[in-house]
N, C-alpha and C positions, 0 to 999 in steps of 0.2 A: 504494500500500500504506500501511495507517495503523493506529496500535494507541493504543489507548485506556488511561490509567490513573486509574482510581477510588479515593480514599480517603477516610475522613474525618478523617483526619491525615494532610496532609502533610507533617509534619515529619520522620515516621516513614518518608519516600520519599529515595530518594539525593539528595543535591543533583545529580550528574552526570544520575540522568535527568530530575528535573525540570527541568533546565537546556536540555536537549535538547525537551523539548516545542515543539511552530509555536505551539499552542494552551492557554489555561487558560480554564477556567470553574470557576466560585467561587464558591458560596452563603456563606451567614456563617460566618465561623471567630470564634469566642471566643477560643481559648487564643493567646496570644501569642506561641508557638512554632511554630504553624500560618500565622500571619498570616507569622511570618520567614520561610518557607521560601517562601511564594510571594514577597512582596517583594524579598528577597532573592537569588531565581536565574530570577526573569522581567525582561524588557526595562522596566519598567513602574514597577519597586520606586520606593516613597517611602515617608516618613513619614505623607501624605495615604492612603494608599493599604490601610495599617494600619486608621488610620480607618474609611474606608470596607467594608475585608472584617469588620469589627467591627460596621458597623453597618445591616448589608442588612437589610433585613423579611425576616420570612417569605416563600417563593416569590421572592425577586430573588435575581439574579445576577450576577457581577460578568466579563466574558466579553476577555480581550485576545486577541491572536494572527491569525495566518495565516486563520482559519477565517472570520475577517468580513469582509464588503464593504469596508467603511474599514477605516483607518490608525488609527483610536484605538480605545483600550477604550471598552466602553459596558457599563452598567448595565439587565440586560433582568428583567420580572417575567414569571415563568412559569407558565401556563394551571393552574387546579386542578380537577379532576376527579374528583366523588364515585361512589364505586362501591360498590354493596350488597355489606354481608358476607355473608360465603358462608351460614350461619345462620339468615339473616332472610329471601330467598324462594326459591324453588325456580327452576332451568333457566328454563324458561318464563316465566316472572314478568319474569325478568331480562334476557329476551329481548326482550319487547315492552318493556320501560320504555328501554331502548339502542335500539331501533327509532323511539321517538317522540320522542327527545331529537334527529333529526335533520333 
């Protein structure tokens, strides 16, 4: 059994259940109250660690916990995927162009 929490502020999440999390994954935080609340109540915390949630690219991620093959955090970039607005062609359209992308 496993339950997932999403936010784009962590800071605004209890320390008790962040603290309870196996797993984090963690695109870039800005605010420096975000960056504490993961450093702060995961196994991982540093001062380096700030840094780094400060300083992902776009699509990376910053991933520690239970949920990985290994024993350390790692820094994964994640697949981007453009998809026609709904506006611009019809069912069909959108069908065959996902059909030939494969």
């Amino acid at each position: 059994m496993g339950f997932v929490i999403m936010t784009q502020r962590p800071a605004y999440v209890s320390k008790s259940v962040i603290s309870q999390c196996n797993s984090v994954v963690s695109f870039r935080l800005m605010s420096g109250n975000d960056q504490d609340a993961i450093v702060n109540y995961t196994e991982y915390g540093s001062r380096s660690l700030k840094q780094y949630l400060a300083g992902l690219a776009d699509h990376e991620a910053f991933i520690c916990g239970t949920a990985l093959p290994c024993k350390f955090p790692v820094i994964v970039e994640t697949r981007v995927e453009e998809y026609p607005r709904k506006s611009t062609k019809n069912a069909k359209q959108i069908f065959e162009q996902m059909k030939n992308k494969k």
